[in-house]
MARRO-826436 format. One record per residue: x, y, z of N, C-alpha, C in turn; residue in three letters. Coordinates in steps of 0.05 Angstrom, whole numbers, m for minus. Layout:
<recs>
> n_X;n_Y;n_Z;ca_X;ca_Y;ca_Z;c_X;c_Y;c_Z;residu
> X;Y;Z;X;Y;Z;X;Y;Z;ala
...
</recs>
This chain:
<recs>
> n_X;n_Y;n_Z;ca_X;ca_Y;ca_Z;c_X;c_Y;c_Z;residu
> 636;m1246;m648;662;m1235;m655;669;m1210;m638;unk
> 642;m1193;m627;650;m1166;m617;664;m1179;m584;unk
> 656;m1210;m577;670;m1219;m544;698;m1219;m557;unk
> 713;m1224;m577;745;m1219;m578;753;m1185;m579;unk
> 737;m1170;m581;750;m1138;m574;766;m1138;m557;unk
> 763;m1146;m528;778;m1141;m503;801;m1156;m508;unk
> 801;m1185;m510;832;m1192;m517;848;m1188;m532;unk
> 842;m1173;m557;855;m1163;m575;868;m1140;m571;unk
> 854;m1119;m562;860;m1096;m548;882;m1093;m515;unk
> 872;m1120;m508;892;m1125;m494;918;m1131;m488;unk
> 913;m1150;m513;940;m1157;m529;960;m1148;m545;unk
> 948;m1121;m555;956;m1098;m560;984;m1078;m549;unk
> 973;m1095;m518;993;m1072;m500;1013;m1091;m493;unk
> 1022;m1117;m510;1044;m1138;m508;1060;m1135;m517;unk
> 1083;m1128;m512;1110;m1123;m525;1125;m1146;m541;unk
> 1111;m1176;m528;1119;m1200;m542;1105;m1202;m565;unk
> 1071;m1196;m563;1058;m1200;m588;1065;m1177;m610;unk
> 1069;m1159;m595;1074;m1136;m618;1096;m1152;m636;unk
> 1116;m1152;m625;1142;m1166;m630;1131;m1183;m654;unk
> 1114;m1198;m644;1109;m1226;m665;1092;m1211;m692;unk
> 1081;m1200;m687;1056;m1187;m710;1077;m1179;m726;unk
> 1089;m1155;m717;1106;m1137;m735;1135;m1152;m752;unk
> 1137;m1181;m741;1158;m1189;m750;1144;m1209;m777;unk
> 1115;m1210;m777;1104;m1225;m790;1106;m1221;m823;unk
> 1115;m1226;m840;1124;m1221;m880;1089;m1206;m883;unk
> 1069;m1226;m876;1043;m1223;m884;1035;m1190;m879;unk
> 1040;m1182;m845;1027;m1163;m831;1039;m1141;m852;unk
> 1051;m1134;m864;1059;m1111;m880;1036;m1106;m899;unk
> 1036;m1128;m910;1018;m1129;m943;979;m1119;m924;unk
> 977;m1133;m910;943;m1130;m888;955;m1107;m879;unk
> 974;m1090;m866;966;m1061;m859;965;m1041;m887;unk
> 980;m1038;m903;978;m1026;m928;949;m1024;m932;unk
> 936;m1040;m917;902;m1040;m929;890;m1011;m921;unk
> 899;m1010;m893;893;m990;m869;915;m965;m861;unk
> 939;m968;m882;953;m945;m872;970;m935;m896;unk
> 975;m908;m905;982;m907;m938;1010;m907;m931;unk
> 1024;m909;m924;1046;m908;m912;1066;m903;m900;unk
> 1101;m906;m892;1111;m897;m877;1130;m863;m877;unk
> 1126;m856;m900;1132;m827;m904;1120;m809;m903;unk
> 1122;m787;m910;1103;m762;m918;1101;m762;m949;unk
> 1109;m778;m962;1117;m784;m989;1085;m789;m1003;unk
> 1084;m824;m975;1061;m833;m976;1040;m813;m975;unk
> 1038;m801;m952;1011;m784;m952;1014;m766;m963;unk
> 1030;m749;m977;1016;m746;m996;1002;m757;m1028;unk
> 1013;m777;m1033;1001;m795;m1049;977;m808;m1048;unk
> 969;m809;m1023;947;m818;m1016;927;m798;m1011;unk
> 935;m773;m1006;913;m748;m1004;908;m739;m1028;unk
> 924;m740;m1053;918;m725;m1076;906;m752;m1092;unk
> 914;m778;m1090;887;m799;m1100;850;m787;m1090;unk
> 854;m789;m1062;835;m775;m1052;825;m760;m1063;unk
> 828;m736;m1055;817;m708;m1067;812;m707;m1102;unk
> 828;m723;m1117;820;m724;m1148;796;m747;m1150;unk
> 786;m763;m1124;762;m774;m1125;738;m758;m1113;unk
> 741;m728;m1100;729;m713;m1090;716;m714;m1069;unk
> 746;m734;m1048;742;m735;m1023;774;m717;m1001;unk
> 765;m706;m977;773;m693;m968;788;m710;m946;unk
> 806;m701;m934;818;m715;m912;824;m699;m893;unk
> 833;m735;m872;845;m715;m850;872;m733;m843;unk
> 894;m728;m826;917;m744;m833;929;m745;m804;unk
> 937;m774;m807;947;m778;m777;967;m790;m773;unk
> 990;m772;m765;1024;m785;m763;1017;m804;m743;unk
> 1018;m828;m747;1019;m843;m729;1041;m844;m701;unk
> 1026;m851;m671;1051;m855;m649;1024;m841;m631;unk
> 1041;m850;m608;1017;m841;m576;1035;m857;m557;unk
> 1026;m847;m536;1044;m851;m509;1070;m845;m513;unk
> 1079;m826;m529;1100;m819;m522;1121;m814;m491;unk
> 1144;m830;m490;1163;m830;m465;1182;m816;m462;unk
> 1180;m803;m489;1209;m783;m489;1219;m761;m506;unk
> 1219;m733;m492;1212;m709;m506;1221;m715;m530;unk
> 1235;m726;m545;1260;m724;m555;1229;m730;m587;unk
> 1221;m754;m579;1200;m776;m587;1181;m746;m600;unk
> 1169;m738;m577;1144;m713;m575;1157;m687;m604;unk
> 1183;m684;m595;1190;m669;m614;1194;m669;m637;unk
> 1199;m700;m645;1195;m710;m673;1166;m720;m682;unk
> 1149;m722;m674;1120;m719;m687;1116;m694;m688;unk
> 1117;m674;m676;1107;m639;m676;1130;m641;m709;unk
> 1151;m642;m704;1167;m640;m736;1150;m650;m759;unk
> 1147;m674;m753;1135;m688;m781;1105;m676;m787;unk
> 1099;m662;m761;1069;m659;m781;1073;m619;m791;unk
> 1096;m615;m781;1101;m594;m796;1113;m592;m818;unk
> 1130;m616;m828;1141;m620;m850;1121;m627;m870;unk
> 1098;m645;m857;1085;m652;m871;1063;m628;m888;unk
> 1051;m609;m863;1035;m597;m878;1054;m574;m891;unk
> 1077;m571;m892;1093;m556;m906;1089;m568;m942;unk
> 1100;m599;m933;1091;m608;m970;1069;m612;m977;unk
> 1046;m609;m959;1019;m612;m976;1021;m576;m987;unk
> 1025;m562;m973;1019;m530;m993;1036;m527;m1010;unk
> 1067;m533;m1010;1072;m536;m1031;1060;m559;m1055;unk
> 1048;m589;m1058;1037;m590;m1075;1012;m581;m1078;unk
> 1001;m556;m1066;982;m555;m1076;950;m564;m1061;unk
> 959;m589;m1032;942;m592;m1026;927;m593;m992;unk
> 942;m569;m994;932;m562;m959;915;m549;m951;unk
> 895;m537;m974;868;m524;m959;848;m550;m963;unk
> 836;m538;m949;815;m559;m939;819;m590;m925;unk
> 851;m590;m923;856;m619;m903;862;m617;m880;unk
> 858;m632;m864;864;m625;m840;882;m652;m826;unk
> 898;m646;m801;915;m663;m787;899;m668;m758;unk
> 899;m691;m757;885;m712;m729;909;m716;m715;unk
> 907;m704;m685;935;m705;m668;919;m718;m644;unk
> 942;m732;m633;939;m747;m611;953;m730;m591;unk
> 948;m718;m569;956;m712;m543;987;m720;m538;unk
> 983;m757;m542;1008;m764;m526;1024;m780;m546;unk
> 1023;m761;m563;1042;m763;m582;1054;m740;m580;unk
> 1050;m721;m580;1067;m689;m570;1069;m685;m543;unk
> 1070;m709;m523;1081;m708;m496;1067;m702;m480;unk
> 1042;m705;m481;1020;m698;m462;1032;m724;m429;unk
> 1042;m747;m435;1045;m765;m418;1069;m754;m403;unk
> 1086;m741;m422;1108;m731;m410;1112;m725;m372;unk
> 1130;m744;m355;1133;m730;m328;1150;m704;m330;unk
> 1138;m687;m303;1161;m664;m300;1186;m679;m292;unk
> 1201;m659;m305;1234;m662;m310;1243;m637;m311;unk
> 1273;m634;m318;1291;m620;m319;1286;m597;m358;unk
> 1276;m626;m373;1272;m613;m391;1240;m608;m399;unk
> 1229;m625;m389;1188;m611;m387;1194;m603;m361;unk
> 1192;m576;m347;1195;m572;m324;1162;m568;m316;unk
> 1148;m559;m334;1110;m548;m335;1090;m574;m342;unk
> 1103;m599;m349;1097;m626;m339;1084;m628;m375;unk
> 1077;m654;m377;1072;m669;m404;1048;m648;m420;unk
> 1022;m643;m389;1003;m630;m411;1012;m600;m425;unk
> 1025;m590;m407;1038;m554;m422;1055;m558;m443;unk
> 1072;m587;m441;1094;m588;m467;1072;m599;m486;unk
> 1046;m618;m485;1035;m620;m509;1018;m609;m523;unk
> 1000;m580;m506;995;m556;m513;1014;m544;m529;unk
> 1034;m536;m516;1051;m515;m537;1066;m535;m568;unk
> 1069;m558;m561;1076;m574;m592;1055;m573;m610;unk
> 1026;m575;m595;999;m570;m617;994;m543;m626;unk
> 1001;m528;m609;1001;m495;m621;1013;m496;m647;unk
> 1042;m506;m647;1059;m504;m672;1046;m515;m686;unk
> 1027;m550;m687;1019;m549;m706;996;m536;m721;unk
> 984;m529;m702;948;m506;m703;960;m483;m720;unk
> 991;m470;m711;999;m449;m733;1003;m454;m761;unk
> 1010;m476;m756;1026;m480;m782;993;m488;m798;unk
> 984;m503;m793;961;m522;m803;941;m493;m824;unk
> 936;m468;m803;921;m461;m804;931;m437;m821;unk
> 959;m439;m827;966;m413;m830;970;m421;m868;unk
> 974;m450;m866;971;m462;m897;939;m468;m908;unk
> 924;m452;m890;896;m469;m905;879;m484;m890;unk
> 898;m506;m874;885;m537;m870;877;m524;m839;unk
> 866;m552;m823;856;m548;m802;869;m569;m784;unk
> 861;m570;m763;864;m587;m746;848;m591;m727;unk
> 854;m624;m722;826;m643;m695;838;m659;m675;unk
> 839;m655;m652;853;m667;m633;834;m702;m639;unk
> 859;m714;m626;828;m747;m627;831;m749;m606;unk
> 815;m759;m590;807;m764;m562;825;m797;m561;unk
> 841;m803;m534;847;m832;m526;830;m845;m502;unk
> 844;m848;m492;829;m873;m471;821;m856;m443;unk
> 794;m860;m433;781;m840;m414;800;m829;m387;unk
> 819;m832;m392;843;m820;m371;849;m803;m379;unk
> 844;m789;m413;859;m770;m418;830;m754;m416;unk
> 811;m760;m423;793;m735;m428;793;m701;m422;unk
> 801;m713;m400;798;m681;m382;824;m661;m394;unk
> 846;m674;m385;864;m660;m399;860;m650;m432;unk
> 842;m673;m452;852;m667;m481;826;m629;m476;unk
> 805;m632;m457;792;m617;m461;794;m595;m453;unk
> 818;m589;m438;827;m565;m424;848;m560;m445;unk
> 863;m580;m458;884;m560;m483;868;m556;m512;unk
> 846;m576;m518;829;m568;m547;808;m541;m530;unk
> 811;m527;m517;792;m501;m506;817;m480;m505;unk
> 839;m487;m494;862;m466;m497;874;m457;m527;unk
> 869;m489;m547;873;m486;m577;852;m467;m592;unk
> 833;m467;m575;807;m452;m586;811;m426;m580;unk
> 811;m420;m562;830;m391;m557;836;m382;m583;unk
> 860;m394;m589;877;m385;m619;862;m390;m640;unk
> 843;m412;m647;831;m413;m672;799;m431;m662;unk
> 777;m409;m668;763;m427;m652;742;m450;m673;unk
> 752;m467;m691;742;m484;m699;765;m497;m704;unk
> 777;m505;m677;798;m530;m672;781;m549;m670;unk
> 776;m572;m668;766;m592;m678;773;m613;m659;unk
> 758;m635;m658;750;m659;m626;735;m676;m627;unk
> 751;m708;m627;741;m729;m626;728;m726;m598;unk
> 702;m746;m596;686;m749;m571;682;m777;m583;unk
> 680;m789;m559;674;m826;m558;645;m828;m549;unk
> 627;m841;m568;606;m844;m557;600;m860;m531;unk
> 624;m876;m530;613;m905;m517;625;m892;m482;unk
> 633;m867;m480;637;m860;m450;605;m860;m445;unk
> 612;m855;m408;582;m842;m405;582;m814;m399;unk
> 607;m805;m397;606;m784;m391;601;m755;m413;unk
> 595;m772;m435;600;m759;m465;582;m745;m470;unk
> 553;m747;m463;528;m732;m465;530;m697;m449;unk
> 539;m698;m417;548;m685;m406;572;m668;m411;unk
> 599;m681;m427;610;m670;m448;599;m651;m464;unk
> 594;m664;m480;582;m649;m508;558;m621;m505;unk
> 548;m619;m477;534;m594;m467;551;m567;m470;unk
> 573;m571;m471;586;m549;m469;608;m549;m497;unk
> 608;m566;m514;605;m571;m548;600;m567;m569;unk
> 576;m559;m565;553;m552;m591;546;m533;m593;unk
> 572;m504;m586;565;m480;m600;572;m478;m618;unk
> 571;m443;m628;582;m438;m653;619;m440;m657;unk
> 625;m447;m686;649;m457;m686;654;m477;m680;unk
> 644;m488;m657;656;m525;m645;655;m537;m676;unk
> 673;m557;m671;670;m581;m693;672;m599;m685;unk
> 655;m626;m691;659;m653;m665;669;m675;m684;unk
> 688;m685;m681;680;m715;m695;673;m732;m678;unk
> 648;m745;m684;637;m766;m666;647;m793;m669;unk
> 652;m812;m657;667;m838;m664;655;m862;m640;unk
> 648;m885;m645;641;m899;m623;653;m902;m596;unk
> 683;m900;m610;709;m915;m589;719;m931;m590;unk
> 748;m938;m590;768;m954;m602;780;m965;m580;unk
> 775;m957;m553;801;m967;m529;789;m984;m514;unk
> 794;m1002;m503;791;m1021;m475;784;m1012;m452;unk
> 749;m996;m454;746;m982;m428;726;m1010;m408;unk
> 732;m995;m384;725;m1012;m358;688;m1008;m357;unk
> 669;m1018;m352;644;m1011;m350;638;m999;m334;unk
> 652;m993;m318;650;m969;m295;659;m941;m304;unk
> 663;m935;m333;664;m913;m339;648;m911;m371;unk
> 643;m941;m383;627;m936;m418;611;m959;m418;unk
> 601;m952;m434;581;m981;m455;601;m997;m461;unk
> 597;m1023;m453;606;m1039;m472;590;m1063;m494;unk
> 563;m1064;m491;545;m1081;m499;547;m1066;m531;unk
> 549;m1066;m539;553;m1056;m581;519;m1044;m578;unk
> 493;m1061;m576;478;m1045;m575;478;m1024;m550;unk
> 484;m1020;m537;488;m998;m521;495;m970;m527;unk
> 522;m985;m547;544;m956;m555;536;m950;m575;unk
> 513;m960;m595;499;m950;m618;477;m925;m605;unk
> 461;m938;m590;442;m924;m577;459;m893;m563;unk
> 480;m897;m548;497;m880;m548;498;m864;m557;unk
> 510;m873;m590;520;m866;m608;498;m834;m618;unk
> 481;m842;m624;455;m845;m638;448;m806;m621;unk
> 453;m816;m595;437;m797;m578;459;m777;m577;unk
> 490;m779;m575;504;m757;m569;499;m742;m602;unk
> 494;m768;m621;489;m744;m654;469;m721;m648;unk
> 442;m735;m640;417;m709;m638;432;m688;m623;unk
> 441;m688;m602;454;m663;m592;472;m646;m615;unk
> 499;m659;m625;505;m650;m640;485;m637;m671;unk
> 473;m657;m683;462;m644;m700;433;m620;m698;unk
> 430;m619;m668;411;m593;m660;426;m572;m646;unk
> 451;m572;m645;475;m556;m637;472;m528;m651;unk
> 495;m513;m647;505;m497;m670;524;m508;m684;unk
> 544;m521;m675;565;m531;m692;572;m537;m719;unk
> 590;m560;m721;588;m574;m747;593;m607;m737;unk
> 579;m612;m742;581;m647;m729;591;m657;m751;unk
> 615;m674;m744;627;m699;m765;629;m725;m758;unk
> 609;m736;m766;583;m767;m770;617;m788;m777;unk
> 632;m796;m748;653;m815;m766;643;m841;m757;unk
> 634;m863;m775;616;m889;m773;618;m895;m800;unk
> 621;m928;m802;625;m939;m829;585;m956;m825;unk
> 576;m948;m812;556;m966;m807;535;m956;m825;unk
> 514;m969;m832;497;m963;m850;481;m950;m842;unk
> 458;m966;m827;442;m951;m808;447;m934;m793;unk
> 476;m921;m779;480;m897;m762;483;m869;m786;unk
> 492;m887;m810;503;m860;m833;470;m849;m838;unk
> 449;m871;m846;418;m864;m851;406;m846;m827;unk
> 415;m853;m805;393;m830;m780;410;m811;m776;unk
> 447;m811;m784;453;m792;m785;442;m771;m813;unk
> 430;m777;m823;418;m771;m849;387;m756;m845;unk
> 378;m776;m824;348;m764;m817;351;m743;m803;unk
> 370;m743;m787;372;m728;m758;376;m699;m770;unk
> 399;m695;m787;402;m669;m803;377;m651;m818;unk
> 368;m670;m831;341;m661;m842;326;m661;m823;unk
> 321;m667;m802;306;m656;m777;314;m632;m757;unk
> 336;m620;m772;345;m605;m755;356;m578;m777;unk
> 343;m580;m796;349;m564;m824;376;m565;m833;unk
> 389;m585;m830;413;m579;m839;414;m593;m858;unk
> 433;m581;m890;439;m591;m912;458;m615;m913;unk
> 464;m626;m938;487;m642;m936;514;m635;m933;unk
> 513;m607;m934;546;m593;m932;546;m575;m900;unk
> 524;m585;m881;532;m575;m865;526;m587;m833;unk
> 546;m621;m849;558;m637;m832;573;m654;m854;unk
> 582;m667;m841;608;m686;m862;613;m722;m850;unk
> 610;m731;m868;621;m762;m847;649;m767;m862;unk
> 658;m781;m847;683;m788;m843;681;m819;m833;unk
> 708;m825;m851;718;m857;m855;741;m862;m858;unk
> 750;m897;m853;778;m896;m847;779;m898;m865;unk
> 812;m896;m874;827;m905;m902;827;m932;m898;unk
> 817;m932;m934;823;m972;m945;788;m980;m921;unk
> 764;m979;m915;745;m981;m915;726;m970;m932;unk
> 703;m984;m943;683;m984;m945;676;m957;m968;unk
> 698;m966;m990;711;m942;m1009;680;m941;m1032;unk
> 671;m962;m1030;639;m956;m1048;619;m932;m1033;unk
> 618;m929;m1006;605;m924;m989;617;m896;m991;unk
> 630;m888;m992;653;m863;m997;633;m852;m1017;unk
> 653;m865;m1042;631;m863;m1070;610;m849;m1069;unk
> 592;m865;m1057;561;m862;m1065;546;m839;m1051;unk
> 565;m827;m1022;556;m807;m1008;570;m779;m1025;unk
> 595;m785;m1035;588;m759;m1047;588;m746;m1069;unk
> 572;m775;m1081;555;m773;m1112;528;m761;m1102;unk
> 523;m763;m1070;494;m757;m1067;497;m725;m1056;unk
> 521;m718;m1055;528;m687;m1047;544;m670;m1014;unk
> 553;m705;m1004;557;m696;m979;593;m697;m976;unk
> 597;m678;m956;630;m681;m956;631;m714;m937;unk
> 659;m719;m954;663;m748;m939;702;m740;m938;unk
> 705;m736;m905;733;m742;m906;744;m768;m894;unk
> 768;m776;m912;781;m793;m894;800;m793;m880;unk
> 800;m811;m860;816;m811;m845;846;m825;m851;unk
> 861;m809;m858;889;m825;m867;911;m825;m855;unk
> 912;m848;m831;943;m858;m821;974;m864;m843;unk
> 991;m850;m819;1014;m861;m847;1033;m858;m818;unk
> 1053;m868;m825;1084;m872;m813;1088;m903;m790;unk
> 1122;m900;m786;1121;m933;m785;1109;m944;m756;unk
> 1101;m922;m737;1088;m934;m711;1061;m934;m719;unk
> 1056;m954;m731;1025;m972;m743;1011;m990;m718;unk
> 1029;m1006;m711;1018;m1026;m686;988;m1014;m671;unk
> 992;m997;m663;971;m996;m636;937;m988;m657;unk
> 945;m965;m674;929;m962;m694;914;m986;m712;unk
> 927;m1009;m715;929;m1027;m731;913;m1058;m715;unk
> 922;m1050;m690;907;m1071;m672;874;m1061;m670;unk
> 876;m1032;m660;851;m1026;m654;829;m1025;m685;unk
> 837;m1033;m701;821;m1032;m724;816;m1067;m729;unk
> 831;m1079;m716;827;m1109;m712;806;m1106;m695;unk
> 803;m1095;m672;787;m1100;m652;762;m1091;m653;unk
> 764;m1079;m669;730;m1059;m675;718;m1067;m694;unk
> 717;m1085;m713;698;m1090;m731;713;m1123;m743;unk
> 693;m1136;m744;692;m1174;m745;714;m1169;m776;unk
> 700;m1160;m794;709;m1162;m821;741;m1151;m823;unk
> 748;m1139;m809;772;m1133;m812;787;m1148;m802;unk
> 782;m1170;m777;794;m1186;m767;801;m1218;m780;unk
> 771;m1221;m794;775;m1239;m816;791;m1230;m837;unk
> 787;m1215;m850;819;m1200;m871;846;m1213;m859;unk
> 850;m1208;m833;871;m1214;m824;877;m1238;m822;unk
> 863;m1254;m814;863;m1284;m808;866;m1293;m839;unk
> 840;m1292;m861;849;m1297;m883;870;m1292;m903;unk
> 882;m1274;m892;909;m1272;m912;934;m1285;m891;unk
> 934;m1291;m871;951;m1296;m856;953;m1331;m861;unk
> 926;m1346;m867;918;m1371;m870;930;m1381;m904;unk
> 925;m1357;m917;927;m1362;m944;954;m1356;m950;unk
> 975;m1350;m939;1004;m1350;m946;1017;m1364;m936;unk
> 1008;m1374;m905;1015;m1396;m891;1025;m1425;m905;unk
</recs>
């Protein structure tokens, strides 16, 4: 099942298939699985279920590759509207917002109106949200995309650090460049979320063999968890959650001082049971109506979710 990743992901970037998915009655009811939905209405509904189960989140206006400032300027809005209504109900400390680069215009070309080019306009849209985020409580974590952006996300999450220095950063295990990364990571304040990797990389820049990117996986944790930091363990896998488990206790660290993290609508027993056993568990909660690209790559990364799909698509058929 892991040889269909590449065409799925590929397929991803089809404007005809998109077309077809999104026009599908079924595909609504199968993303609801994976995304709480298309307002801020939703998330917060879905963060205060959360948190009254005594799990923590993190929240992600959905969109990336943004083409047009106009685009960039209305995600910087929504996630300031948004963390505006989480403090007013009540629930904006301790949550935090997952931003994508090129969703606040990082892709952006110079123009007339980005005259300082996509990465300065998506720096200064994340500032606004780093103020706002931080000034209500919550936090914020850049997510890392596809190995073209790296360099850039790491030169504006070090300028964000500047202003608040436990801004927060996905790292992909499955680069190779990620070990070498993470050397300059694992001080005090850093916060990492670790993640396998979700994009369609070339082997001339990652693992692609699944045992590879575990072993990967595995090795950029010991760094992090002998760090100073705070490492955030994001893996629905069993065995990576257990040596992420050993690895802490080998490195004196308690259960509150690292955290795993999981997507929304996965592996909600597994949630449960970690923090009946005392550990923070945030999730990860997508919401708004650009779902597609989010929605494919969670097809492409794990067999069971792709059967979900097939089986409800078979069974309404």
């Amino acid at each position: 099942m892991f040889l269909l990743r590449t065409p799925i992901l590929a397929l991803s970037k089809s404007a005809a298939v998109k077309d077809l998915i999104t026009r599908l009655p079924i595909t609504r009811s199968v993303v609801d699985r994976f995304v709480a939905g298309e307002q801020t209405a939703d998330a917060l509904a879905a963060t205060a279920a959360l948190k009254a189960d005594g799990l923590a989140v993190t929240l992600d206006h959905l969109g990336e590759d943004t083409t047009a400032r106009q685009q960039a300027d209305a995600t910087v809005a929504a996630y300031l509207t948004l963390i505006d209504a989480l403090a007013r109900a009540g629930l904006a400390e301790g949550a935090e917002m997952s931003v994508k680069l090129s969703a606040v215009g990082a892709t952006l070309p110079v123009s007339q109106e980005v005259p300082d080019g996509g990465e300065a306009y998506a720096l200064a849209g994340a500032r606004r949200i780093v103020r706002a985020a931080y000034g209500a409580g919550a936090r914020v974590t850049l997510d890392m995309e596809d190995h073209t952006t790296v360099d850039a996300t790491l030169r504006t999450h070090k300028a964000l650090r500047s202003d608040q220095p436990d801004v927060g950063l996905a790292i992909q295990a499955m680069l190779h460049r990620t070990e070498a990364d993470l050397a300059g990571l694992t001080g005090s304040g850093s916060r990492i979320r670790l993640v396998k990797g979700a994009y369609n990389e070339p082997a001339s820049v990652a693992y692609t063999d699944p045992a590879e990117i575990d072993r990967a996986y595995i090795r950029a944790l010991k760094l992090l968890m002998n760090g100073d930091g705070y490492p955030m363990v994001a893996s629905h896998d069993p065995r990576i959650i257990a040596i992420a488990g050993r690895l802490a206790t080998g490195a004196s660290r308690g259960p509150r001082d690292y955290e795993h993290q999981m997507l929304y609508g996965i592996r909600a027993d597994e949630q449960r049971r970690l923090v009946a056993s005392g550990h923070t568990v945030r999730i990860y909660v997508p919401y708004g109506s650009d779902w597609y690209g989010y929605f494919t790559r969670r097809l492409a990364e794990k067999p069971a979710n792709l059967l979900f799909f097939l089986r409800a698509l078979t069974s309404r058929s």
